[in-house]
MARTI-915244 format. One record per residue: residue in three letters; x, y, z of N, C-alpha, C in turn. Coordinates in steps of 0.001 Angstrom, whole numbers. Layout:
REM residues N
<node "ALA", <X, Y, Z>, <X, Y, Z>, <X, Y, Z>>;
...
//
This chain:
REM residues 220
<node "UNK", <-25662, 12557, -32947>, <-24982, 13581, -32156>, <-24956, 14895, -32926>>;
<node "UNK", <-25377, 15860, -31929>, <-25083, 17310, -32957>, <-23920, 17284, -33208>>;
<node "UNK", <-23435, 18143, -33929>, <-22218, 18374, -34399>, <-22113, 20149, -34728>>;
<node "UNK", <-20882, 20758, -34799>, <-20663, 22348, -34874>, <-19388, 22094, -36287>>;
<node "UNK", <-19633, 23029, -36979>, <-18987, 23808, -37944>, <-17749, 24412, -37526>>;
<node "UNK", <-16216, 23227, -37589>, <-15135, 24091, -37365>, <-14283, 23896, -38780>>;
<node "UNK", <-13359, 25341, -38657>, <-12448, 25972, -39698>, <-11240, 26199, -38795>>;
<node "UNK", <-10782, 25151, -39080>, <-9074, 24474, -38537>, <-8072, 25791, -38660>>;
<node "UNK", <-8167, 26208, -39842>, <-7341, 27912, -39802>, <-7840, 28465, -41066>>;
<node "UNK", <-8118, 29814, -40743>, <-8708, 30841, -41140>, <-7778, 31245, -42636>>;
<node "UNK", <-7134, 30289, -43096>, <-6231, 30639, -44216>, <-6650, 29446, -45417>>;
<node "UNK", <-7327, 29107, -44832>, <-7759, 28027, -45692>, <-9551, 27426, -45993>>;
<node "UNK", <-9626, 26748, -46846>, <-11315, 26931, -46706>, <-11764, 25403, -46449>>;
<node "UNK", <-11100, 24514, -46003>, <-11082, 23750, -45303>, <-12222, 23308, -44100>>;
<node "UNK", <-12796, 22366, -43828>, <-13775, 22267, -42962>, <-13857, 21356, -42521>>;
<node "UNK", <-13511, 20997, -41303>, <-14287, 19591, -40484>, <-14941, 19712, -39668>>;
<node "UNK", <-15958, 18879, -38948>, <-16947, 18648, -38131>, <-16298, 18463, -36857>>;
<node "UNK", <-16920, 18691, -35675>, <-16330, 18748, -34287>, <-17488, 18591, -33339>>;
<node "UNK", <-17525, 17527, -32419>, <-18240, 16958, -31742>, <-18908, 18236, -30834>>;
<node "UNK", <-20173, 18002, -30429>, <-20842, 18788, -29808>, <-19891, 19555, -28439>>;
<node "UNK", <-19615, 20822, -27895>, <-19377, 20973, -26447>, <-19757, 19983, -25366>>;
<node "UNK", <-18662, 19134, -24893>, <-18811, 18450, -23657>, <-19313, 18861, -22457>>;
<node "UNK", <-19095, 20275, -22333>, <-19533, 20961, -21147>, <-19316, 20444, -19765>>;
<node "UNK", <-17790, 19974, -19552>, <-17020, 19234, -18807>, <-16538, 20351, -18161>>;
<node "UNK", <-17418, 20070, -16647>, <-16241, 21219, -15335>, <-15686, 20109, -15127>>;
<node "UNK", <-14902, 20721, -13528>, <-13919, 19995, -13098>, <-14614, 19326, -12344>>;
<node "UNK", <-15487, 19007, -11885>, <-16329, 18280, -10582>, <-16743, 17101, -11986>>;
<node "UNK", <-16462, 17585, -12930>, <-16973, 16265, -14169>, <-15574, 15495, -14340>>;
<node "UNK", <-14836, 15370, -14428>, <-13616, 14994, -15348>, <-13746, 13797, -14692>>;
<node "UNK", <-13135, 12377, -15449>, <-13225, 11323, -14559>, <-12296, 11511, -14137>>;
<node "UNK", <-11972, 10314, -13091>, <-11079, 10317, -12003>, <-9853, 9186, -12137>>;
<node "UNK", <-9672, 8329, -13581>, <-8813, 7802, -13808>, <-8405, 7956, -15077>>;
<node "UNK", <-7061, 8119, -15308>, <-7147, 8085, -16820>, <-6681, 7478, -17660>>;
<node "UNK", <-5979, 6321, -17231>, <-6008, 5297, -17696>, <-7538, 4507, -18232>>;
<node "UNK", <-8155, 4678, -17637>, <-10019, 3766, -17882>, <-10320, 5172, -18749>>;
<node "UNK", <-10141, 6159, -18982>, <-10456, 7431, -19746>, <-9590, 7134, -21287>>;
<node "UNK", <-8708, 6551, -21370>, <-8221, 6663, -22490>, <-8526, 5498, -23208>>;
<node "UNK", <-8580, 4439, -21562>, <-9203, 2999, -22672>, <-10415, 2949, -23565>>;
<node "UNK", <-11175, 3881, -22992>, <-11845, 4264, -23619>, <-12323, 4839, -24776>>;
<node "UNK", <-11606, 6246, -24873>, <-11089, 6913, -25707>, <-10427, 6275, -27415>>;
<node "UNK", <-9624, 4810, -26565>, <-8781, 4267, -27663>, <-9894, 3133, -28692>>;
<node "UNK", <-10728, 2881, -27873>, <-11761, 1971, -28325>, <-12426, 2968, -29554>>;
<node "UNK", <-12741, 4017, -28792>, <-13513, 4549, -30016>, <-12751, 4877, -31148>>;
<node "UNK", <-11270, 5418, -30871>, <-10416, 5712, -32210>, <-10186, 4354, -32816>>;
<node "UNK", <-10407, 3252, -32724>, <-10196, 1792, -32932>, <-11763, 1904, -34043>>;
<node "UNK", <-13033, 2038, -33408>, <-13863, 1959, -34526>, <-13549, 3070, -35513>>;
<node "UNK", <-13052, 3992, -34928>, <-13276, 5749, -36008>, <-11852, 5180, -37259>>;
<node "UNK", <-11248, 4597, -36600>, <-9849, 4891, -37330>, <-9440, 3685, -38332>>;
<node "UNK", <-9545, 3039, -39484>, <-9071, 1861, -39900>, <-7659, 1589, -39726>>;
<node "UNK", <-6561, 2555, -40404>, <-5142, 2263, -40079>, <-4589, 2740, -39017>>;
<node "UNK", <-4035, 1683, -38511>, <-3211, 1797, -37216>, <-3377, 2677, -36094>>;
<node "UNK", <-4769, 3043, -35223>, <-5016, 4103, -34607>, <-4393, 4247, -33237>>;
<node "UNK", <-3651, 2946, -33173>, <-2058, 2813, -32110>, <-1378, 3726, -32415>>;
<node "UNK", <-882, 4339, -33218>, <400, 4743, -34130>, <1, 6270, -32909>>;
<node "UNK", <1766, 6626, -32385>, <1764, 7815, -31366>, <2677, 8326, -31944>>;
<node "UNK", <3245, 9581, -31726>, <4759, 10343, -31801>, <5400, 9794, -30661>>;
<node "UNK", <6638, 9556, -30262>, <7509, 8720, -29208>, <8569, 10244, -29165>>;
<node "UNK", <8376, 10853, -28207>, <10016, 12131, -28448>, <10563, 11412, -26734>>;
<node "UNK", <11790, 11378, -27386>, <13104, 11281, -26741>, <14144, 12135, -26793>>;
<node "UNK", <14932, 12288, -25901>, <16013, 13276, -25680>, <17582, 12834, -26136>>;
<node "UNK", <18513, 13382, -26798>, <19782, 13148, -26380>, <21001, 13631, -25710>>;
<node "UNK", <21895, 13405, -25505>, <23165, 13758, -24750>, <23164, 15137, -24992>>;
<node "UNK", <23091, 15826, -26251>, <23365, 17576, -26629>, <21777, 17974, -26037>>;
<node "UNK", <20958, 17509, -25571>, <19813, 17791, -25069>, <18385, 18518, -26060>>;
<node "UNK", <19250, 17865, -27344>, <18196, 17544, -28903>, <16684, 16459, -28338>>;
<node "UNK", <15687, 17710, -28765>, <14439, 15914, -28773>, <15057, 15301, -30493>>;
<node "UNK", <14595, 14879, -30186>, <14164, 13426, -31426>, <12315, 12837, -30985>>;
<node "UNK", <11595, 12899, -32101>, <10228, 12563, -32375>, <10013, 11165, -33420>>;
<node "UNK", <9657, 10351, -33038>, <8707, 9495, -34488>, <7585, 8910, -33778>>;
<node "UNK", <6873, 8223, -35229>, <5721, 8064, -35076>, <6185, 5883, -34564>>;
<node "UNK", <5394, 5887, -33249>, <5487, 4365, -33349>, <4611, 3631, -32873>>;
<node "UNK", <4164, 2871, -32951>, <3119, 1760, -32709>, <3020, 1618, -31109>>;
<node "UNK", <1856, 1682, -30209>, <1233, 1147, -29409>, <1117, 102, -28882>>;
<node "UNK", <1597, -969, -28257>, <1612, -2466, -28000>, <850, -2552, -27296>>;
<node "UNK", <676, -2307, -26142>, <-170, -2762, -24550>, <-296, -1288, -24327>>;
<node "UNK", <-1024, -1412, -22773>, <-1426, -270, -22191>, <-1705, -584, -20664>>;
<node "UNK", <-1674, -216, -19636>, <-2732, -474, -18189>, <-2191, 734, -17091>>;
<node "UNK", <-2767, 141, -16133>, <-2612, 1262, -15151>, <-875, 1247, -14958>>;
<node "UNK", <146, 479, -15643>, <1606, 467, -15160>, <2275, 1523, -15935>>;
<node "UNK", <1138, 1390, -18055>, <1417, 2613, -18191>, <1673, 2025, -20003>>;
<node "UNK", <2402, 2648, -20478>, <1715, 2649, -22226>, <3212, 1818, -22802>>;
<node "UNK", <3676, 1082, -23526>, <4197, 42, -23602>, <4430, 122, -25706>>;
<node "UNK", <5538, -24, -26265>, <6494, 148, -27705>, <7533, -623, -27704>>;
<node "UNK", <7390, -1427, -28523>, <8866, -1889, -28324>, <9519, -1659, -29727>>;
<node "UNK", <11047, -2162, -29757>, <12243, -1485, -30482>, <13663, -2273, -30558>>;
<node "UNK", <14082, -1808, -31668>, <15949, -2281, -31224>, <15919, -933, -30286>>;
<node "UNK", <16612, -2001, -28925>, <17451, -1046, -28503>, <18763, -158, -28924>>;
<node "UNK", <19280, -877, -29548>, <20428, 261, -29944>, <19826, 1120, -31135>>;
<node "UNK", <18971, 1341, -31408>, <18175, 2108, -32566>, <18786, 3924, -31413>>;
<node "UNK", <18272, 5165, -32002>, <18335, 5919, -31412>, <17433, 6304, -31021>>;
<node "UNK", <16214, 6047, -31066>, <15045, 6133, -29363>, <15448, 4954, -28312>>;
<node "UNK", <16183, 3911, -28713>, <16042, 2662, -27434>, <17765, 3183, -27005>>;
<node "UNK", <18639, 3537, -27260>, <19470, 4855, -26713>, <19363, 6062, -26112>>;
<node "UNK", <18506, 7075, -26465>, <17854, 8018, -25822>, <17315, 7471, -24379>>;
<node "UNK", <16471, 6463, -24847>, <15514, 6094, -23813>, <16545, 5629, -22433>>;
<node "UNK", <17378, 4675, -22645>, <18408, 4126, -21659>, <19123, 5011, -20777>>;
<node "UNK", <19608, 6191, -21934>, <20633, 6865, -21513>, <19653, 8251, -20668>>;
<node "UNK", <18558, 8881, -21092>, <17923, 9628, -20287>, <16478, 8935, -20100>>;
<node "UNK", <15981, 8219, -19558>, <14976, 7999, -19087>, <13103, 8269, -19307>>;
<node "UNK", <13649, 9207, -19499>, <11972, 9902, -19644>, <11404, 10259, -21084>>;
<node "UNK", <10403, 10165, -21147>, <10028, 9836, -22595>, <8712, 10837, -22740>>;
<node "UNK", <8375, 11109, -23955>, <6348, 11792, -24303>, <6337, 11218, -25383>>;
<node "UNK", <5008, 11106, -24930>, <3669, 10365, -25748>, <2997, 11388, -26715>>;
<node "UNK", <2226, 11117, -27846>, <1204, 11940, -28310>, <512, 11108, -29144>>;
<node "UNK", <-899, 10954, -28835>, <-1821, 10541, -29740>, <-2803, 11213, -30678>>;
<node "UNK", <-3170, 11439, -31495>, <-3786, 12433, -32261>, <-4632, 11609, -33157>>;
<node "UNK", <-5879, 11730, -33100>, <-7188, 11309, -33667>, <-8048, 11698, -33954>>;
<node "UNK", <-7676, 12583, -35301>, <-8692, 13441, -36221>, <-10122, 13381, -36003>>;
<node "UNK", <-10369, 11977, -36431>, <-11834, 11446, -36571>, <-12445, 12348, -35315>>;
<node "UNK", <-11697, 11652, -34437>, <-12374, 12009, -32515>, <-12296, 13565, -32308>>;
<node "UNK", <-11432, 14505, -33161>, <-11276, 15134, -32030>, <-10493, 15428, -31275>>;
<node "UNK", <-9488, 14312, -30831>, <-9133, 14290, -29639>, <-7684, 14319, -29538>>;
<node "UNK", <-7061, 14023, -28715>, <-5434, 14057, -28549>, <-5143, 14159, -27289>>;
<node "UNK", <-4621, 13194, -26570>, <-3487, 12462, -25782>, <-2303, 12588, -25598>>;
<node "UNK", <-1787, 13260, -24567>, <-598, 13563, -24298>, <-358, 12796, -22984>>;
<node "UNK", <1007, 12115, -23416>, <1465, 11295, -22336>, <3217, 11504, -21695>>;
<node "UNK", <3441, 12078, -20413>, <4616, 12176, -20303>, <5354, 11023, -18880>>;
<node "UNK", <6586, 10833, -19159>, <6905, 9578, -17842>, <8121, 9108, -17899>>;
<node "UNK", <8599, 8548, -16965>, <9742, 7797, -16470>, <9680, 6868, -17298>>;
<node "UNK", <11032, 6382, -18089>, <10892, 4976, -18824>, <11749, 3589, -18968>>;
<node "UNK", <10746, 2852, -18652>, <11586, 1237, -17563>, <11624, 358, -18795>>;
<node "UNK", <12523, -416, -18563>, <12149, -1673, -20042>, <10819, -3010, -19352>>;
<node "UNK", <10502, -3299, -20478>, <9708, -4387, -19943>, <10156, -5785, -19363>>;
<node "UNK", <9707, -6848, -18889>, <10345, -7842, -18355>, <10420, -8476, -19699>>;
<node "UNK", <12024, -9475, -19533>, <12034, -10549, -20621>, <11036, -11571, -20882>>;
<node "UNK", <9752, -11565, -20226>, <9011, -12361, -20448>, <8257, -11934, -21254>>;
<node "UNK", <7778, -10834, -20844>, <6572, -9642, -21819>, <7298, -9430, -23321>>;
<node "UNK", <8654, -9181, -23374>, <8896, -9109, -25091>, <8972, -10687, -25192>>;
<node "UNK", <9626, -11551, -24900>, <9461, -12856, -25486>, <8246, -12966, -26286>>;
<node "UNK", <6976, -13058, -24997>, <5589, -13012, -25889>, <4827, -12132, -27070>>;
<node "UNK", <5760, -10996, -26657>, <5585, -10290, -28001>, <5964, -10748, -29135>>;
<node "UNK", <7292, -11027, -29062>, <7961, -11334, -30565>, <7402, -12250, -30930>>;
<node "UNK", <7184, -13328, -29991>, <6738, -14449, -30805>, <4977, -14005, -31482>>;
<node "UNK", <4585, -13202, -30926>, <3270, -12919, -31834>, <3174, -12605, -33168>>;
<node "UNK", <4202, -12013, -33403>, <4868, -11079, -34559>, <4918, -12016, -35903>>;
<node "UNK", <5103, -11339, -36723>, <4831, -12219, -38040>, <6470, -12761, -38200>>;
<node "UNK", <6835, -13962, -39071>, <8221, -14278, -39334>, <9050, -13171, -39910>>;
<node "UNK", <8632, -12084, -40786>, <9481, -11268, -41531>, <9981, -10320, -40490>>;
<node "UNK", <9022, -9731, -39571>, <8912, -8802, -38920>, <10795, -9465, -38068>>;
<node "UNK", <10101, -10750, -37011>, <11169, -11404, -36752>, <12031, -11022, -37396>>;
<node "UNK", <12549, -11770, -38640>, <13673, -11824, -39586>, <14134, -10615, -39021>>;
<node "UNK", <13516, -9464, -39342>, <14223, -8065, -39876>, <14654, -7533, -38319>>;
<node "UNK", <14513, -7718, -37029>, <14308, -7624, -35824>, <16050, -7977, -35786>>;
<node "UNK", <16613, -9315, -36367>, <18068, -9464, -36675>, <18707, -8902, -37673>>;
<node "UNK", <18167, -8715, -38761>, <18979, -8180, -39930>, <19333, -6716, -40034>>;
<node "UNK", <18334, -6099, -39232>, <18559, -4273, -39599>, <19054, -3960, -38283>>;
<node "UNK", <20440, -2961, -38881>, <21173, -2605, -37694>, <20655, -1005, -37598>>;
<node "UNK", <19460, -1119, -36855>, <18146, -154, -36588>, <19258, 1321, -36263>>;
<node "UNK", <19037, 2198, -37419>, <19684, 3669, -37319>, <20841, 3640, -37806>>;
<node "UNK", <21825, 2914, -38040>, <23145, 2567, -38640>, <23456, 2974, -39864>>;
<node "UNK", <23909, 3810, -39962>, <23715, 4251, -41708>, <23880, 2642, -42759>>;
<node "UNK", <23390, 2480, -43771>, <23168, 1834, -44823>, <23659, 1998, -46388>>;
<node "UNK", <24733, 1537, -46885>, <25289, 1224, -48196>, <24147, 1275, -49195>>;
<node "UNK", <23919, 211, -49021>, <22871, 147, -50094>, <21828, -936, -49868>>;
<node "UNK", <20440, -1180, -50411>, <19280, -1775, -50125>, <19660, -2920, -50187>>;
<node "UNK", <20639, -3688, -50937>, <21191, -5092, -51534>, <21800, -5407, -49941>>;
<node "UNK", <22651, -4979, -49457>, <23066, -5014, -48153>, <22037, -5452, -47441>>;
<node "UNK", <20878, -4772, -47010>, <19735, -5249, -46111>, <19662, -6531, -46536>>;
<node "UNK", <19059, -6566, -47595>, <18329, -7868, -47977>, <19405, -9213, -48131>>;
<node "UNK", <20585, -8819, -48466>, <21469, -9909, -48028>, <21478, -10419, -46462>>;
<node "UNK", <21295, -9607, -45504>, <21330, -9700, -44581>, <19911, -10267, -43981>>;
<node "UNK", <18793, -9843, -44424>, <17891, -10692, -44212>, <18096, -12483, -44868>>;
<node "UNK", <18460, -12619, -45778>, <19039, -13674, -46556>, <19156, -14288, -45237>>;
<node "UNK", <20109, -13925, -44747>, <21566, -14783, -43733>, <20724, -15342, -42849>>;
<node "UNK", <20017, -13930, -41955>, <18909, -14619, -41113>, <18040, -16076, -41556>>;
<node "UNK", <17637, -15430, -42404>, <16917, -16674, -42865>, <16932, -18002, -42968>>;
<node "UNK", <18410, -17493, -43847>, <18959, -19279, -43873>, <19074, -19679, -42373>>;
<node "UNK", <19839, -19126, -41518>, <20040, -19262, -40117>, <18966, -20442, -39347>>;
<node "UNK", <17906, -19574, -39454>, <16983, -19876, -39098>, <15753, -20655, -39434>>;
<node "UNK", <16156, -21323, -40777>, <15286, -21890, -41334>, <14499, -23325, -40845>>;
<node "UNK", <13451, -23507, -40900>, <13085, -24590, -40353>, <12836, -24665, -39004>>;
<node "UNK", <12902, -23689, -38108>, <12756, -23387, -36782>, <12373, -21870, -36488>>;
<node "UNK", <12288, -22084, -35057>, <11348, -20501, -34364>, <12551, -19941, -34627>>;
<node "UNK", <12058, -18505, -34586>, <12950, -17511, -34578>, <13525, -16823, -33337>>;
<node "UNK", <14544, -16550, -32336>, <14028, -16317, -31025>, <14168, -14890, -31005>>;
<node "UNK", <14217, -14072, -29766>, <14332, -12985, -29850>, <15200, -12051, -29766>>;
<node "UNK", <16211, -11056, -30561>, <17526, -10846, -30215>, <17458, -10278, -29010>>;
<node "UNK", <18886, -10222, -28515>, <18640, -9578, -26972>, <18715, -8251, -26744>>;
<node "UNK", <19177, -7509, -28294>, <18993, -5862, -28145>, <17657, -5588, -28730>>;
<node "UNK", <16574, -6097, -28966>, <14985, -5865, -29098>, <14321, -6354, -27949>>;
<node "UNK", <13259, -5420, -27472>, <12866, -5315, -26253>, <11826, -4205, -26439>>;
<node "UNK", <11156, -4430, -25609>, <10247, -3301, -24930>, <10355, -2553, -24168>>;
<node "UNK", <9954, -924, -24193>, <9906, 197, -23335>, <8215, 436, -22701>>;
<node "UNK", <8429, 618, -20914>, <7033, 1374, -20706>, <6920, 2266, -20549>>;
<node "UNK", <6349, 3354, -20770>, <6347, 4772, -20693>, <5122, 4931, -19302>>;
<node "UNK", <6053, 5551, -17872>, <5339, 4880, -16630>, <4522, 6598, -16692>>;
<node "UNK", <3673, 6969, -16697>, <3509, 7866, -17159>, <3179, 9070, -15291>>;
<node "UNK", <3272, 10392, -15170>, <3219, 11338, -14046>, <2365, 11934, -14073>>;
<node "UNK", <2358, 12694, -15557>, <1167, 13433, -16466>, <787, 12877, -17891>>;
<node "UNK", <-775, 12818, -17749>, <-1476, 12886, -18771>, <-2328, 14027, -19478>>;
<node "UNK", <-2571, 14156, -20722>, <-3511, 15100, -20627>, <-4343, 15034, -21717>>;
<node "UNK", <-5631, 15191, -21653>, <-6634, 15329, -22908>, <-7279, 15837, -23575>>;
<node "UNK", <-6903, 16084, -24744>, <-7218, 17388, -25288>, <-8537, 17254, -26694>>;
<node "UNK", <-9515, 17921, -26228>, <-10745, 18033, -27335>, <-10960, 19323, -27949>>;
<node "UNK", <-11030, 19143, -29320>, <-11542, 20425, -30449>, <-12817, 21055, -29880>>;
<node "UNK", <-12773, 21893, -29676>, <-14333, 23198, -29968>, <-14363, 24278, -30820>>;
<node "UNK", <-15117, 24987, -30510>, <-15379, 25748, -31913>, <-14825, 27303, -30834>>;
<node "UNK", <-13722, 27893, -32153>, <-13454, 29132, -32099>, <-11964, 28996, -31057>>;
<node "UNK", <-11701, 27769, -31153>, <-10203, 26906, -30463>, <-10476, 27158, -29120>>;
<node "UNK", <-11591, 27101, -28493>, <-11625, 26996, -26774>, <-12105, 25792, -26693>>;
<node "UNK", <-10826, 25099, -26647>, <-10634, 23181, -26816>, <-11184, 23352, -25168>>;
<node "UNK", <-11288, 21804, -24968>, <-11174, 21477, -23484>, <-9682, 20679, -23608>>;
<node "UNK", <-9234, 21232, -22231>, <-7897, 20648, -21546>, <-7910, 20319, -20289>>;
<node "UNK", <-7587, 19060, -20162>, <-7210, 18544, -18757>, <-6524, 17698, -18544>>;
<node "UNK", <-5786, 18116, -17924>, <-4392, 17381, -17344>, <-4911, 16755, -15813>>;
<node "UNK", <-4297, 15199, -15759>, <-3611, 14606, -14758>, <-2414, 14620, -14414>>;
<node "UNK", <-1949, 14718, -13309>, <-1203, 14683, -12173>, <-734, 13971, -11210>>;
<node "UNK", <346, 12963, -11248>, <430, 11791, -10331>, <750, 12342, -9344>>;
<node "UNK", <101, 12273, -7799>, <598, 12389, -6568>, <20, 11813, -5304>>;
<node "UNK", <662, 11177, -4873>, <685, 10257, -3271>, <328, 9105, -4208>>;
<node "UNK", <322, 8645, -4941>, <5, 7311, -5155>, <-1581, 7355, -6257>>;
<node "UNK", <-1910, 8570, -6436>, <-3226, 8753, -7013>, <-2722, 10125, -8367>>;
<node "UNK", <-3984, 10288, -8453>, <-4078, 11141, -9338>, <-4765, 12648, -9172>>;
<node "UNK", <-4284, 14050, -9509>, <-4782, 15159, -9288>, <-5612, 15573, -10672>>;
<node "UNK", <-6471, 15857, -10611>, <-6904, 16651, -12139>, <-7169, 18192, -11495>>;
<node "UNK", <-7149, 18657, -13270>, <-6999, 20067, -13266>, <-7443, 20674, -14927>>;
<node "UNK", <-7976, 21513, -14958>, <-8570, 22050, -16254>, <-7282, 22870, -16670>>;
<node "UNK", <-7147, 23147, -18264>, <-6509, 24189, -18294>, <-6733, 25161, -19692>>;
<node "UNK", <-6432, 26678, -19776>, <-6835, 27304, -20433>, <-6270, 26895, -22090>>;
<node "UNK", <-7336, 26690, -23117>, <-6888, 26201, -23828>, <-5445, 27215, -25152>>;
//
């Protein structure tokens, strides 16, 4: 693939490579974007060794503060993009108490970046069941022991508390507490964003309406 000569900012002498111009009108853009990102994610999956799941999650609170972190990717489909969490953590609070959630994926290697915004439902108790149990035992363990956002004494505290679990549970499955769970992020707008040279990225946003999807270019 050709490739073009970009300089990320002009303050620095810095250099990465940036995939040829797509030369994507709007009569081009696909028409789903869900099958556009599965896509998309496949390739950041070969480009990327660590964790190329890993998104920013921003949530809102009561004083109408975002809050941002970076969190892991679980599932995905046309229902919509899927994290799970202690709920009483302060994103699985945010999330309860106002609903709506953004996405951001960002994948150097590619290029590229994913913006995801949406209404946000918990998953069924069946779907985290099967999660947790996929999960490694520690992961488990700590799923009971950390009172996720709670301020913390000291590190000895945690790990006593993993202790407890442990013993608890020793010799048997671990099950799943009932304030860990999964969030789907049902998403309205998407949008996808690619590097070019001289920052006239391509942008295009989806649009949920009647039951489908609108696309639309936009100035970068």
């Amino acid at each position: 693939m050709r490739t073009l000569t970009c300089v990320p900012d002009e303050s620095t002498a810095k250099v990465h490579t940036c995939p040829a111009p797509l030369m994507l009108h709007r009569v081009m853009i696909p028409p789903d974007p869900i099958q556009r990102f599965a896509e998309l994610f496949e390739r950041a999956k070969q480009a990327i060794a660590v964790d190329p799941n890993a998104m920013v999650v921003a949530t809102v609170g009561d004083d109408g503060r975002p809050s941002a972190r970076v969190v892991l990717l679980k599932d995905f489909d046309a229902r919509g993009f899927v994290f799970y969490t202690n709920h009483e953590s302060r994103k699985g609070r945010e999330a309860r108490a106002h609903p709506y959630a953004a996405l951001c994926f960002y994948w150097q290697p590619l290029n590229e970046q994913v913006r995801v915004e949406g209404r946000v439902e918990r998953v069924t108790d069946a779907e985290a069941d099967a999660y947790f149990q996929s999960r490694v035992r520690g992961s488990q363990v700590g799923a009971w022991a950390s009172l996720q956002s709670q301020p913390l004494a000291t590190r000895a505290e945690l790990e006593a508390r993993v202790a407890e679990v442990e013993q608890k549970y020793a010799g048997q499955p671990v099950p799943r507490p009932p304030h860990w769970s999964g969030f789907r992020v049902v998403p309205d707008r998407i949008e996808f964003w690619h590097a070019q040279e001289s920052r006239l990225h391509d942008r295009h946003v989806y649009l949920r309406e009647d039951g489908g999807w609108r696309t639309q270019m936009l100035y970068p």
